[in-house]
C-alpha positions as CSV (number, residue, x, y, z in Angstrom):
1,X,-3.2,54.0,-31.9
2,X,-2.8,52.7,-35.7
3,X,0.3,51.5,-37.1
4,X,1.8,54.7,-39.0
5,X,4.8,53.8,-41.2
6,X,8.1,55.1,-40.3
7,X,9.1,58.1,-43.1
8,X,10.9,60.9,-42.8
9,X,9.6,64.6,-44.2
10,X,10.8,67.5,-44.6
11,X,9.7,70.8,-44.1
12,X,7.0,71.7,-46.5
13,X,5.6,68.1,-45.0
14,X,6.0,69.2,-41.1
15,X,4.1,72.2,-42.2
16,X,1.5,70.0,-43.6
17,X,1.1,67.6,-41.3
18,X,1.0,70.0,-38.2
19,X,-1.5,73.3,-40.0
20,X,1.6,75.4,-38.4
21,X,3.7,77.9,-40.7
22,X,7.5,78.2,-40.5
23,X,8.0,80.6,-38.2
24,X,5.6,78.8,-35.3
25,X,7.7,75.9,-36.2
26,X,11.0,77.4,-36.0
27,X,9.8,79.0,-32.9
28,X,8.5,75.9,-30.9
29,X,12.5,74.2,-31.7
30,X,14.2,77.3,-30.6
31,X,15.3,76.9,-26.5
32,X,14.6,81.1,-26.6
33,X,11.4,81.4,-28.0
34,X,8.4,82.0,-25.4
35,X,7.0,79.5,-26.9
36,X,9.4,76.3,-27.1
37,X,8.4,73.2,-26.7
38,X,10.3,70.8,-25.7
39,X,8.5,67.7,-26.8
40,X,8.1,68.7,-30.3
41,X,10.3,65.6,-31.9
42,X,13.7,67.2,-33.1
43,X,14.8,67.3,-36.3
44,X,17.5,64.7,-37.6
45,X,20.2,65.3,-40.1
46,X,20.1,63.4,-43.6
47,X,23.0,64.2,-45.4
48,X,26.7,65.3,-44.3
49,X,29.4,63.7,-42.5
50,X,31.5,64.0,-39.7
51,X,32.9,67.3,-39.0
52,X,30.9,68.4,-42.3
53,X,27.1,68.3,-41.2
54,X,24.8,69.0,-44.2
55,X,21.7,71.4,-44.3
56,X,18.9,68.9,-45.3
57,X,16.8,67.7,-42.5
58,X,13.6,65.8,-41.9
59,X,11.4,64.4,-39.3
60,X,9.9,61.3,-38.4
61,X,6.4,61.7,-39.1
62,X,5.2,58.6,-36.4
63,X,6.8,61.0,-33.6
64,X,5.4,64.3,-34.8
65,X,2.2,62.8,-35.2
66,X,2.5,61.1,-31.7
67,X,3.3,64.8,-30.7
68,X,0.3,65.8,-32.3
69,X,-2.0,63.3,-30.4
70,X,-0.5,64.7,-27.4
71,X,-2.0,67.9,-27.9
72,X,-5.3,66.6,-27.9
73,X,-5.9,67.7,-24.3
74,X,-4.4,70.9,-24.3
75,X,-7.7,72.6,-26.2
76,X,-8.6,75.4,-24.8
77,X,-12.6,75.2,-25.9
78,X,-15.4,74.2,-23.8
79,X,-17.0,71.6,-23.4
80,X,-20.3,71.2,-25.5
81,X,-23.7,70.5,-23.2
């Protein structure tokens, strides 16, 4: 695997990165959604303080990428012969 610089993004960027929309997203961090996933990296805070969290938050885009790569042998399409 290639050496991927450490940077957080934020949601336009996740969407970017991954070809899901929102909602998929949203869905695959939510513990009641039929289809969470509990490997996709979670989301850190980046602003706020103790006892006062803020509402921005990011990713690190070396795990969700390492998340993507993980996927590679889940495809569901056959082999060619």
């Amino acid at each position: 695997m290639q050496s991927v610089p450490i940077k957080v993004i934020r949601q336009p960027g996740l969407e970017q990165l991954t070809g899901l929309s929102k909602s998929t997203l949203s869905d695959l961090q939510n513990p009641k959604s039929p289809r969470f996933d509990v490997t996709f990296p979670s989301k850190v805070r980046l602003t706020g303080k103790a006892g006062k969290p803020g509402k921005a938050v990011g990713w690190f885009s070396n795990e969700v990428i390492e998340w993507l790569e993980s996927r590679k042998g889940l495809c569901c399409t056959k082999p060619v012969r």
